[in-house]
Residue, then its C-alpha position, 0 to 999 in steps of 0.5 A: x500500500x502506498x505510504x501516503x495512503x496508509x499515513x492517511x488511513x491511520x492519522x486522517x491526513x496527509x501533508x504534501x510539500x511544495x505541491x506547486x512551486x512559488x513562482x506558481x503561487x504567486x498568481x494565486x496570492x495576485x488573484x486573492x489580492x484581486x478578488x479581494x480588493x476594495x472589500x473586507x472579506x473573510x470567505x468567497x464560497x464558491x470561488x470558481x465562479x469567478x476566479x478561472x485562476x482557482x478553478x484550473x487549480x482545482x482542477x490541477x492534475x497534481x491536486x486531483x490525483x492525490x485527492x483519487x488516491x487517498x479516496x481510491x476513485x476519481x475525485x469529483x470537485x464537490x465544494x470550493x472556496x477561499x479563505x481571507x483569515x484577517x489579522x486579529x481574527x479569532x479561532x473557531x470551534x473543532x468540528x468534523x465536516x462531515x456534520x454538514x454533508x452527512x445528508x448526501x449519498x456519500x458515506x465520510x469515508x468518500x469525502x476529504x478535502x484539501x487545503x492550499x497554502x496562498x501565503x505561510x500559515x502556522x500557529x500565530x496567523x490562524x493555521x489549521x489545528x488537527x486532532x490526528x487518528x480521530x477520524x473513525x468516527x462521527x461524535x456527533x449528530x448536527x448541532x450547533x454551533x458548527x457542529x463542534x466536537x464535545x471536549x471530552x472526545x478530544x481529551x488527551x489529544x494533542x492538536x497538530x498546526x503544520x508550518x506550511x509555505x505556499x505550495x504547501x497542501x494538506x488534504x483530510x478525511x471529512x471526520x478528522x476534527x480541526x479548526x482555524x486558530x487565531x490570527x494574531x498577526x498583523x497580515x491576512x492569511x489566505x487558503x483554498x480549499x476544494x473537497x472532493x468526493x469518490x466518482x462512485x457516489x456521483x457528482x455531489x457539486x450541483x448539491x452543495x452549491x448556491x451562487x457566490x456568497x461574499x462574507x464580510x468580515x463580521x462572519x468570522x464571528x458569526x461562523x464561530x457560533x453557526x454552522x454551514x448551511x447543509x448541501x441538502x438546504x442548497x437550491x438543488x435538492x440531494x440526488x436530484 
């Protein structure tokens, strides 16, 4: 068996370094900059929309093919969208996203998602937090606020953030538990990400998509304290 896969079967992710170049995200740090100019953004959900830039990206073979691996299929884009983590930003909550796609007709283990690095992240600007090898199972049902995952499951867990350049990816099971730390820097820190989903449960895009929806700043509080929207809740109704 592959190392990647078995790393991602027993610890819920995998990190891979300098996926892309940095002459290559550079394009990538303009385009943030131009989606975001003349606004105070914390998300673009989706993006492909309107950033051809970041909808060849996901669909880049470097990309695609790792995401096919650690499923074991062909990887359908399922949701996509760019992250602005503004300096001073707070952290979220530990959640499973699984929580919000558990109504489509794909089981956890079909789903994962991967995370791109515009600009450096680590622990002082809002790097994600991980809690390895917890991914076997869905503590809990949907609740709010985001679904968090109760303290007691993470106990004795030592959260995981990766110091990653740009280029920089970590893709993870739909059940790993993670959240955003605080940003307390004074720079944005900036992320793609796309999860797909196994080709053998069909294309789930249509599902889990409305038009672009632009967050302003504000929402990093309100993501906080409410959950994402259900695919099912989007206009197009699962399996239909």
């Amino acid at each position: 068996m592959n190392a990647l896969l078995r790393q991602y079967r027993r610890e819920g992710y995998v990190v891979l370094r300098e996926l892309f170049s940095l002459e290559e995200t550079d394009s990538w740090r303009r385009e943030a900059m131009r989606l975001q100019a003349g606004q105070e953004l914390d998300r673009l959900d989706p993006v492909i929309d309107v950033s051809p830039v970041y909808a060849a990206l996901a669909r880049d073979e470097r990309v695609v093919s790792a995401a096919a691996l650690l499923l074991q299929d062909a990887a359908l884009l399922m949701t996509d969208w760019v992250l602005f983590k503004a300096p001073g930003a707070p952290g979220g909550r530990v959640h499973q996203d699984y929580t919000a796609w558990r109504e489509l007709p794909v089981p956890a283990d079909g789903l994962l998602t991967v995370t791109l690095a515009i600009d450096p992240a680590g622990a002082t600007n809002g790097g994600v937090e991980f809690y390895p090898a917890l991914h076997h199972a869905h503590f809990q049902e949907r609740r709010r606020p985001m679904g968090a995952v109760p303290e007691e499951a993470l106990r004795g867990i030592e959260p995981l953030v990766f110091d990653l350049k740009p280029g920089d990816a970590v893709l993870f099971h739909s059940l790993t538990p993670h959240r955003g730390g605080a940003n307390r820097t004074a720079d944005y820190r900036r992320a793609l990400y796309f999860t797909y989903s196994a080709a053998r449960y069909g294309d789930q895009y249509a599902n889990c998509h409305s038009p672009v929806v632009a967050r302003p700043r504000p929402y990093v509080e309100r993501f906080i304290l409410d959950p994402q929207p259900d695919c099912a809740e989007a206009p197009a109704a699962v399996g239909g």
